[in-house]
C-alpha positions in Angstrom: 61.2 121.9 81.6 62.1 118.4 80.6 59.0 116.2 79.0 58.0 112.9 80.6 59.6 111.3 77.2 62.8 113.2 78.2 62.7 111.5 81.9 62.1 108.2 80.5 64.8 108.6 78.7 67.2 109.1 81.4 66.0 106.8 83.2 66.2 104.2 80.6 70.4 105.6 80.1 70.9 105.2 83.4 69.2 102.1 83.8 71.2 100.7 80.5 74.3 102.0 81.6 74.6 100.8 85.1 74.0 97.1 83.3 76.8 98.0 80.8 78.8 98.7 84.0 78.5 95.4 85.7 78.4 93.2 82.0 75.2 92.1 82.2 74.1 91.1 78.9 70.6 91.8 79.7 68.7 95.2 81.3 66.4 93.4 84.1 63.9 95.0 86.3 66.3 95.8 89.0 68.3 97.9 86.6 65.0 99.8 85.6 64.1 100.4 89.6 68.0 101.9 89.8 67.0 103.9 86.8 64.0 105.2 88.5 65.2 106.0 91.3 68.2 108.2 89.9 65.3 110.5 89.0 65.3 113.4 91.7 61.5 113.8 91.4 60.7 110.8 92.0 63.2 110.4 94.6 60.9 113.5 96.4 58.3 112.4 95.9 59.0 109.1 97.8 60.8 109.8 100.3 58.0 112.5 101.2 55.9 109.5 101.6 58.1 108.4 103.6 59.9 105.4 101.3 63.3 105.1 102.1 64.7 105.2 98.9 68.7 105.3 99.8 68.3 101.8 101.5 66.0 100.8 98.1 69.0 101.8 96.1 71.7 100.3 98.4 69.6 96.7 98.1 69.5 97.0 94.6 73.3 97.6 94.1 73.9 95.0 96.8 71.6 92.6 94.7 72.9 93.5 91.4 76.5 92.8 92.1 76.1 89.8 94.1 73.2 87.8 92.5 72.9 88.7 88.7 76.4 87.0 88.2 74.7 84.4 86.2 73.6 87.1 83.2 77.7 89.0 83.4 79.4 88.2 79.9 82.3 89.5 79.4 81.9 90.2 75.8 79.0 92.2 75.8 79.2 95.6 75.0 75.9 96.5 74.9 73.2 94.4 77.1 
């Protein structure tokens, strides 16, 4: 069973790597709320509670790629 330092971790990776996907030379909150909710628990967990998390996700991408041009650098490998 993965540890909660285990699950931070991915989400961090997958927050980290969806900003290295788009340039961004810095990790910003909405890459952290993408990296959240790529975890399948708490996905659940929401959407038992009845949070729409697939149109979360969708307005985040929609977001990312449309108003964080200002932070893209093209010579960033790591953000």
């Amino acid at each position: 069973m993965p540890t909660t330092s285990d699950k931070a971790d991915v989400i961090i990776n997958n927050s980290f790597r969806l900003a290295q996907k788009y340039k961004h030379e810095y990790l910003t909150t909405e890459h952290l709320m993408y990296g959240i909710l790529s975890d399948e628990t708490i996905v659940e967990f929401l959407d038992q509670n009845d949070i729409q998390t697939k149109d979360i996700v969708e307005a985040l991408i929609t977001y990312i790629e449309n108003d964080l041009t200002d932070i893209i650098k093209q010579d960033v490998n790591k953000p």
